[in-house]
C-alpha positions as semicolon CSV with decimal commas, in nm:
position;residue;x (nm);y (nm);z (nm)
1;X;12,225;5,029;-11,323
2;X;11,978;4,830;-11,094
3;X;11,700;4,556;-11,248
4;X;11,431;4,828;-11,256
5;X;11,653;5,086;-11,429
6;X;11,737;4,877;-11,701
7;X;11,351;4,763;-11,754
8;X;11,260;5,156;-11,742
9;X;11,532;5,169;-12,020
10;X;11,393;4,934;-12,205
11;X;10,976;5,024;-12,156
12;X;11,084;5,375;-12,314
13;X;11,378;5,305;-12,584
14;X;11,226;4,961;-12,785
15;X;10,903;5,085;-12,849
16;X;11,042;5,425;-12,946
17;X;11,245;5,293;-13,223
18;X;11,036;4,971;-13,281
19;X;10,727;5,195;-13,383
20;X;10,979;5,465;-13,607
21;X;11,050;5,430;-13,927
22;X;11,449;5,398;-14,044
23;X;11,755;5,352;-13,870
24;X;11,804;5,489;-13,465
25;X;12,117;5,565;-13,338
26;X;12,140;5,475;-12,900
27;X;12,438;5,585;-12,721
28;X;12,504;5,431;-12,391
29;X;12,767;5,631;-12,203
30;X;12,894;5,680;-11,855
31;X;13,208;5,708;-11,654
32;X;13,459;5,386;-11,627
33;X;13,286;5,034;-11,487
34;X;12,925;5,159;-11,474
35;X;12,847;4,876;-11,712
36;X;12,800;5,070;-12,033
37;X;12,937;4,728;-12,266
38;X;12,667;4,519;-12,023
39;X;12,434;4,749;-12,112
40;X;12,502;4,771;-12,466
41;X;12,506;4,413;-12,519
42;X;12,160;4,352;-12,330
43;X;11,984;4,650;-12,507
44;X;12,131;4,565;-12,858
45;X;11,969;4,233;-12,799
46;X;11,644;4,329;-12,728
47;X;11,657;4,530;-12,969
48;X;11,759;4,266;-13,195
49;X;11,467;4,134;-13,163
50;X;11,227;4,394;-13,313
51;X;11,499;4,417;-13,623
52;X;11,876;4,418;-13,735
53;X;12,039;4,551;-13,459
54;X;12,448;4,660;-13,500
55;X;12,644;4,729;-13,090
56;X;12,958;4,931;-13,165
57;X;13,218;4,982;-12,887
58;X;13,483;5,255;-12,895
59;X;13,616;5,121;-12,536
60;X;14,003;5,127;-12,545
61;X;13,990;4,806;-12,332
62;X;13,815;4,599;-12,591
63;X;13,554;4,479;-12,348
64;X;13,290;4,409;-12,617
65;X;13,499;4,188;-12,853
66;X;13,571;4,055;-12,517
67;X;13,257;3,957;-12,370
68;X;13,118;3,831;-12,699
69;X;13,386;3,646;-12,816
70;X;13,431;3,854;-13,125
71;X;13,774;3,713;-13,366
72;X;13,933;4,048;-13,429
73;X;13,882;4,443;-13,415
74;X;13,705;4,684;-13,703
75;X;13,532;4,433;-13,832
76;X;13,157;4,383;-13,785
77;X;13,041;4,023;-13,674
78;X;12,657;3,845;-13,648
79;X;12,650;3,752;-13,283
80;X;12,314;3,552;-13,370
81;X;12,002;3,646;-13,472
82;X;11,949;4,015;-13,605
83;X;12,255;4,090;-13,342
84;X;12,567;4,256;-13,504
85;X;12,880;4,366;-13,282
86;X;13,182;4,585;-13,415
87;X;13,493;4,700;-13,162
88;X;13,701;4,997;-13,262
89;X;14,065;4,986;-13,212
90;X;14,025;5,347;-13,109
91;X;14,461;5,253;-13,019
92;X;14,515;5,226;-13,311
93;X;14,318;5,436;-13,510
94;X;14,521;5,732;-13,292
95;X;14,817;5,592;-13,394
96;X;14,799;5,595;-13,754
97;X;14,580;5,907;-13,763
98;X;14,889;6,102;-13,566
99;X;15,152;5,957;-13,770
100;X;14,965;6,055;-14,075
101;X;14,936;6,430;-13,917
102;X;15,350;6,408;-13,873
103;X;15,431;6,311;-14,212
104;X;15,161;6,595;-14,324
105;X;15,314;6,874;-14,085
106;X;15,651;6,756;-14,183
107;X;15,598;6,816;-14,622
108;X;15,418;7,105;-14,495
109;X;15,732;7,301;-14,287
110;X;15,992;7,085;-14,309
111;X;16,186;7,342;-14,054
112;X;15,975;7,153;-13,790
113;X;16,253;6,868;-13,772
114;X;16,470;7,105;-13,570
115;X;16,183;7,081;-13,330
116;X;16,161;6,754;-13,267
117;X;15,871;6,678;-13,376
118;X;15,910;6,334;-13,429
119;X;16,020;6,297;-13,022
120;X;15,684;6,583;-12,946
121;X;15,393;6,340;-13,186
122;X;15,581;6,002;-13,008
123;X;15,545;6,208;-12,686
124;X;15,175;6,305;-12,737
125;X;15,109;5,878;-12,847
126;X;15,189;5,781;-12,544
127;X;15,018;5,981;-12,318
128;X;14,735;5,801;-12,175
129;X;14,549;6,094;-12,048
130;X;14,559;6,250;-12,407
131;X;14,452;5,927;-12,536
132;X;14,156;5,871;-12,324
133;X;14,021;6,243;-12,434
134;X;14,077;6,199;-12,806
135;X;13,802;5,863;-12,811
C-alpha cells in the first residue's frame, strides 16, 4: 500500500469510528507480504490515539509479536499508550482443537481405530495447505 493509500485509509476509517459510539471492529486482510501486520500496527496506533485501541494477529508466522516485541502468544500486551497487541497461536490452537475432535470421534465410534484414525487426524495436522485454510 503506497503513502497516499494508507492516508486515504486513515481520512475515512479514524473519523468513522472516532465520531461512533462503542467498540469497532477493522479487519485488515490481503494475500501473503502485502503488509497487512504493517498496516495493522500503524492504523491501531492512530487509532490509539482517539481511544483504547486492541491489534490482534491470527498470522501463522507470528509477525506481530514479532515486530512489536511482544513476550509470548495469546496473551494481550500494552504496547504504550491506549495501544494493545494480542498474537494467536492459530498452530496451536489447530492442534489441540483436532486432537480434541479425535478423542471425541474416538468415545463416539470406537470402530474408527481400525481406520486409522489416529495416522488420518496426524495426517490432516501436518498438512500445511489444510492449515493455512482452517485460520
Amino acid at each position: 500500500m503506497s503513502g497516499a493509500g494508507i492516508e486515504k485509509l486513515v481520512e475515512d476509517v479514524v473519523p468513522a469510528i472516532s465520531s461512533g459510539a462503542g467498540p469497532h471492529v477493522v479487519f485488515v486482510t490481503g494475500k501473503g507480504g502485502v503488509g497487512k501486520t504493517t498496516v495493522s500496527i500503524l492504523l491501531g496506533t492512530l487509532l490509539s490515539r482517539v481511544g483504547e485501541t486492541l491489534v490482534i494477529s491470527l498470522d501463522q508466522a507470528k509477525h506481530l509479536k514479532e515486530y512489536l516485541d511482544l513476550e509470548d502468544v495469546n496473551r494481550v500486551y500494552n504496547v504504550r499508550g491506549g495501544l494493545y497487541a494480542m498474537q494467536f497461536d492459530t498452530g496451536r490452537d489447530i492442534d489441540r482443537l483436532s486432537s480434541e475432535y479425535m478423542m471425541l470421534m474416538k468415545r463416539i465410534m470406537p470402530g474408527l481405530k481400525v481406520l486409522n484414525l489416529d495416522k488420518t487426524v496426524e495426517i490432516v495436522k501436518t498438512r500445511r495447505a489444510l492449515r493455512r485454510r482452517c485460520t
